[in-house]
Structure formats: structure tokens, C-alpha cells
N, C-alpha and C positions, 0 to 999 in steps of 0.2 A: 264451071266453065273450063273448059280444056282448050288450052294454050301449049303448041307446040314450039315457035317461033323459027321455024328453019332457018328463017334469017333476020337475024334481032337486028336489026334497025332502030332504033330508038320511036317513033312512029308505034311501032311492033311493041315494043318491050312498054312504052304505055298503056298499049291495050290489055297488054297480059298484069299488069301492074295492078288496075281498075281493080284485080280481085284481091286487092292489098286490105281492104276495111275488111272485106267478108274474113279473113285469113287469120286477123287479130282476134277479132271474136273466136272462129275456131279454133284457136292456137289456147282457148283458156282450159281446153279439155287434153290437151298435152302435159305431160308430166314435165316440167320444168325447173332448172337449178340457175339461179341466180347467186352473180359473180359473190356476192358477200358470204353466202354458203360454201361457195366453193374454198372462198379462204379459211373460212369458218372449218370444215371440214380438214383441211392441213393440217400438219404434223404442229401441236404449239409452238412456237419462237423458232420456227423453219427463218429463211433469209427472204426475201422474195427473191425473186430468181432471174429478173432480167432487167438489166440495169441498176439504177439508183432509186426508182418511182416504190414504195409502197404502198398498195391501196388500201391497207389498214388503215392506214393512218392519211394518206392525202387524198384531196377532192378528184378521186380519177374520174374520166368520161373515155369512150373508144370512138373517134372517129370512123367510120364505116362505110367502104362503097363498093357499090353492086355493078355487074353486068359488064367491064371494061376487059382489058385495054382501051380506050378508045385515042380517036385523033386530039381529044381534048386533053389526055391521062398527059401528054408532057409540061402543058402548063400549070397542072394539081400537082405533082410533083414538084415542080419549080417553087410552089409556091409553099409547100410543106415542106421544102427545105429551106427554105430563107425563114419561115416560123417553128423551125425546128419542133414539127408536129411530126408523129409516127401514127398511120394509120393504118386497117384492116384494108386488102382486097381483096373481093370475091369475087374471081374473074369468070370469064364464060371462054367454054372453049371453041366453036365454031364460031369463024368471023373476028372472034377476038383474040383469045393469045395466039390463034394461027396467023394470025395478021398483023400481030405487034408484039413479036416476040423480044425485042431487043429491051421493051419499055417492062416485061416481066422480070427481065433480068435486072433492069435500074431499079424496080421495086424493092426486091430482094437487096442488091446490095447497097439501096441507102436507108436499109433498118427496117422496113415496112413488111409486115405479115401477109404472105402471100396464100389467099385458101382457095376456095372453089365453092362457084355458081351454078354446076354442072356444067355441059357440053354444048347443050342444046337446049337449054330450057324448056323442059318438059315437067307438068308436072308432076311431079314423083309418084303423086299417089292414086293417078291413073295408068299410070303405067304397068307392066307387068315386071317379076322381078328381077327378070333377064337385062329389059331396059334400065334397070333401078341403076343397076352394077357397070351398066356399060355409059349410063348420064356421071357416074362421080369415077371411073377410072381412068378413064378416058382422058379426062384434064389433072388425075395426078396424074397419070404417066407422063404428060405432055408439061406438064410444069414441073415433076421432075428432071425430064432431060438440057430443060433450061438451069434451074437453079440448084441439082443436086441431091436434090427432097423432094417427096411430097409434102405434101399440104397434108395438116390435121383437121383442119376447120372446114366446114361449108355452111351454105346455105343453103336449104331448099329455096327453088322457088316459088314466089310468091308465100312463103313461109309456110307452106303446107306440106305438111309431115307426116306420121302415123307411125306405128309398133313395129310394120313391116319395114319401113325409112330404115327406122333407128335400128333394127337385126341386120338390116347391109352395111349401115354404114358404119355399124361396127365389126362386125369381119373386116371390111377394108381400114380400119385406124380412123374411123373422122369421130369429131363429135359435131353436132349442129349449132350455130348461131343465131338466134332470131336479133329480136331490137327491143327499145322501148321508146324511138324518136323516128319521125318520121317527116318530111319533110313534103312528102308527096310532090317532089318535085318533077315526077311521069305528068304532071297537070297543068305546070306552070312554068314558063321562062320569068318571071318576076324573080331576079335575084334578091330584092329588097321581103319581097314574100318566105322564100322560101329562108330566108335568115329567121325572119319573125318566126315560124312555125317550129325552126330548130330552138330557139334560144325561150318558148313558152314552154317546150316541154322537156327542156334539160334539165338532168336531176343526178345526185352522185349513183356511179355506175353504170349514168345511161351507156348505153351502145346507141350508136345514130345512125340510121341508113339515110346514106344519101346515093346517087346514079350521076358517074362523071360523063356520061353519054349525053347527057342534055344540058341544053345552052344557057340554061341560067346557072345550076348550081355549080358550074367553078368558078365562076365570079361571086357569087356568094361564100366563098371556103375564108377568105381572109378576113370579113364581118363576125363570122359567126366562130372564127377563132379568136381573135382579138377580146371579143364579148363573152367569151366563156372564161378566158385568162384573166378578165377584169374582174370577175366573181370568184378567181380562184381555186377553177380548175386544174389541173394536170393533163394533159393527153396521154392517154397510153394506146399500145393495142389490146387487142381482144385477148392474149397471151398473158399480157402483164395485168391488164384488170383482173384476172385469175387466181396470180400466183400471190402465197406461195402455192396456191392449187393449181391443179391443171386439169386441162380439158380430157374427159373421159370418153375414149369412143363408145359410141351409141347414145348419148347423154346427149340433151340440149340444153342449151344455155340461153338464158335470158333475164334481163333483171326483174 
């Protein structure tokens, strides 16, 4: 299914989402490094490297959202700062960080990892390689001149990748991010749903996509942290679930 989304609407960005089941399944033919490997692979008795959280040793999980800024992105915010959660964004750049630049920059400076969804939401692996390069530079440059940096991280969309992916996006410095929670929340405004689907298939290391663009899951964010804290989790980002590894351009990551 080829999904370009000129203009991600949320409408839009569920339609392209739909190829989220098919993408899991294909996603089992990619070569993949899971966050424990990566620690595993560090130097022994390195420090961990960002902050206080070790995930040797504590229950981490990565908060994760796709496809934003959105009008919604300042009350997720608000709300991961009074629960002192850090999470992953994987913004998009047309429509979005051109449109809410001020909220990339709040991202950044209240601790939160800023990566990249591409530009346009195209799928990568229809694309030719000209487009590959011009879908993930496009939003570093444009999130650089906001916060300083580019971004290491991305996502493909709809998590579909291939050998070709990972030879661009390592010339450019990224490595990939996929999940292993999904909330499918592209299907549902049921806030009380989309908690249940997070909180059945949480497990240490998950990473969780969720999409601050649709109307249920930010009112779902404080359930389904609450509920993961009570079991004993840590939030970290995608960065610190890592370390003391770190993310390898061309390398995807997933648990």
C-alpha cells in the first residue's frame, strides 16, 4: 500500500497506519538489535550515560510518539511534566514542526528526545533513493535550526524499512526505531481502550508507540503511566533505554 500523505491529517495518518499489522509481521525479516544487546554490547562497567536511570539493572520502558507536533502536543507535555516522564518524539516535518516550531523547541529543552518521522510520510521503501534522503534530511535540518542538532533516531514509516533504508540513513547519522507496543490508537478515540492495549503488552524494554494527533491517546498518557509506575517501571527515552550503548547509524533497534 503506498501512502504518501501530503497532508497528514490525522484522518490521513490512520489510513496510512492500517499497514501497521502487515509491517510487524514484515519487520520479522529485518535484522534487528534490541535495547539489552545494545547494553550487552558496551564497554563492561561503562556509567550509563544519561542521567541517574540504569537499565541494567532498572525496569525501563520508552515512551514513544509518532507523527506530531500537534495542537494536542502542549497538553502531553504538560502532562509529562507534572509526571516527570521523558519521552521519545518522532516528529514529521510537513504540517508539523513547520507549524509548531515553538513546541520542538519545548520538547528539547524539557529533556525529551527529539528524532524524526520523516518529512512527508512516504514510504521509504517505495520510494526512490533520491526521495529516501530528501524524506529524513529535510527534518534534520529543520530540527536542527530549532534545537541545535540533529536528530539521531528515526522512524520509518509505518515501520517499513529495508538494506536500502538503513545504507541512507547511515550516511546521514540516524539509526531506526521500531516498537514492541502498540496501542493502535489510528482506530480508536477510546481512551480507556487504548490504556488496556498499552498496559497488556508492556514488558521491560518495551518501547510504545503511541500518536499525540488523535483524541483519545492524550487523555490516556496519565493511566497508562500511573499503571506502569505501580508495576515498577522507570521511563526513560529511547537514548537511555540504550546506554551505556548507543544507537548505531544504519542499525535498527527494537526489542
Amino acid at each position: 500500500m503506498r501512502r504518501t500523505a501530503r497532508r497528514l491529517r490525522p484522518a490521513a495518518l490512520a489510513s496510512a497506519a492500517l499497514g501497521l499489522a502487515l509491517t510487524l509481521s514484515g519487520c520479522a525479516q529485518v535484522d534487528t538489535t534490541a535495547p539489552s544487546t545494545a547494553r550487552t554490547e558496551a564497554a563492561h562497567g561503562a556509567p550509563a550515560k544519561f542521567g541517574t536511570v540504569d537499565c541494567r539493572k532498572a525496569k525501563c520502558i520508552a515512551l514513544t510518539f509518532d507523527a506530531g507536533p500537534s495542537e494536542n502536543s502542549p497538553r502531553l507535555l504538560d502532562i509529562l511534566k507534572q509526571k516527570k516522564v521523558p519521552a521519545t518524539f518522532f516528529l514529521l516535518g510537513k504540517n508539523h514542526i513547520e507549524k509548531y516550531p515553538q513546541l520542538v523547541k519545548r520538547m528539547a529543552a524539557e529533556g525529551h528526545e527529539v528524532a524524526s518521522h520523516t518529512w512527508d510520510h512516504k514510504i521509504l521503501t517505495q520510494i526512490s533513493d533520491a526521495q529516501v534522503r530528501e524524506e529524513l534530511k529535510r527534518p534534520n535540518d529543520a530540527i536542527e535550526r530549532l534545537i541545535g542538532h540533529q536528530p539521531t533516531l528515526m522512524r520509518p514509516p509505518q515501520g517499513r524499512t529495508d538494506s536500502n533504508v538503513h545504507k541512507i540513513a547511515k550516511e546521514l547519522g540516524m539509526a531506526e526505531v521500531l516498537w514492541s507496543v502498540t496501542a493502535k490508537d489510528y482506530t480508536t478515540n477510546d481512551s480507556a481502550l487504548i490504556k488496556k492495549r498499552v498496559l497488556e503488552q508492556a514488558s521491560r524494554d518495551g518501547i510504545i508507540l503511541l500518536h499525540d494527533i488523535y483524541a483519545g491517546t492524550v487523555p490516556a498518557v496519565p493511566g497508562i503511566i500511573d499503571a506502569l509506575k505501580e508495576r515498577g517501571y522507570v521511563f526513560v527515552t529511547v537514548p537511555q533505554l540504550l546506554a551505556p550503548g548507543k544507537a548505531e547509524p544504519g542499525k535498527v533497534y527494537r526489542p
